[in-house]
Phi, psi and omega in degrees: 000337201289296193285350160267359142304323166311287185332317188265330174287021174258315168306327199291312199283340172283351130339291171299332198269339191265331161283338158296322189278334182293271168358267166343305178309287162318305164316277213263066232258352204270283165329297164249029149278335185289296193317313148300322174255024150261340169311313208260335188258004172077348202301325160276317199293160178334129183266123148116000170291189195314296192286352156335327184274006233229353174275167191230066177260057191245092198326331190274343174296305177320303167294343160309273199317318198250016335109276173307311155307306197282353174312293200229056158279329190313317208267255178340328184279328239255301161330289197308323187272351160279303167357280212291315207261343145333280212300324194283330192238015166243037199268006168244003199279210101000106194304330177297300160322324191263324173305303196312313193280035166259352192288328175289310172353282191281351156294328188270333161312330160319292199297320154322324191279330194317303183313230152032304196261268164344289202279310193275338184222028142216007127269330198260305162321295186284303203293324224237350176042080185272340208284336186264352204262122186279316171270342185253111163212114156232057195270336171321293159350298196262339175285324179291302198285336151331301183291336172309273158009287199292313193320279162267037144276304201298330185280308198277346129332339203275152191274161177230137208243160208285135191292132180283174169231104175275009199273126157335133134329142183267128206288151170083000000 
């Protein structure tokens, strides 16, 4: 039981962090909208490289792109927290049962890795060579919450096997 408990308050917290960061984006919308759109116009990276043809300075492509991060950290935090609250109320059931309720897990965990892995550090990394930029480089960034992600994907992954009741008989 110790361990499906993990799961789902790992799930609850990995949650809170992708809706927060959704949340943020939003409050505070200035601040990593210029990251994105410094990111996507090339502007910081090595002046005069290869890859210059590879920007994007069309403001509305930019409010796309930052449009789309916040989806979906926001979609992933909202998935992890159906996830989480499955897991929280089939934490006695059957192992078969507490597996079905992993499934928003791995969709929003999913969805998480894109963000995070995908969009940030093989497009906005690779593509957007987010990697030569002293000041917008948030590829440090997106490799820790990545790992995070896989981390508890991988624990919440694990089969969970049927609970004994390990407790003395009760007399009578």
């Amino acid at each position: 039981m110790e361990l499906r408990l993990a799961k789902a308050m790992m799930v609850a917290a990995l949650s809170a962090f992708c809706l927060l960061v959704a949340y943020d984006n939003l409050v505070d919308y200035e601040s990593n909208y210029a990251f994105v759109r410094h990111v996507l116009s090339m502007d910081t990276t090595f002046p005069g490289n290869a890859l210059m043809h590879r920007a994007v300075t069309d403001e509305r492509a930019w409010r796309v792109a930052y449009a789309a991060i916040i989806a979906g950290e926001a979609t992933s935090g909202l998935l992890l927290a159906f996830g989480a609250v499955a897991m929280l109320a089939r934490l006695t059931a059957p192992a078969a049962r507490f597996e079905r309720a992993k499934r928003f897990v791995y969709l929003g965990g999913t969805l998480a890795f894109l963000v995070w892995f995908f969009g940030f550090m093989v497009v906005a990394g690779e593509y957007f060579a987010m990697w030569q930029s002293r000041d917008w480089n948030g590829q440090a960034a997106a490799f820790r919450f990545t790992m995070v992600v896989l981390g508890v994907l991988i624990l919440v992954a694990l089969p969970d096997r049927e609970i004994v009741d390990t407790a003395p008989p009760t007399p009578g």
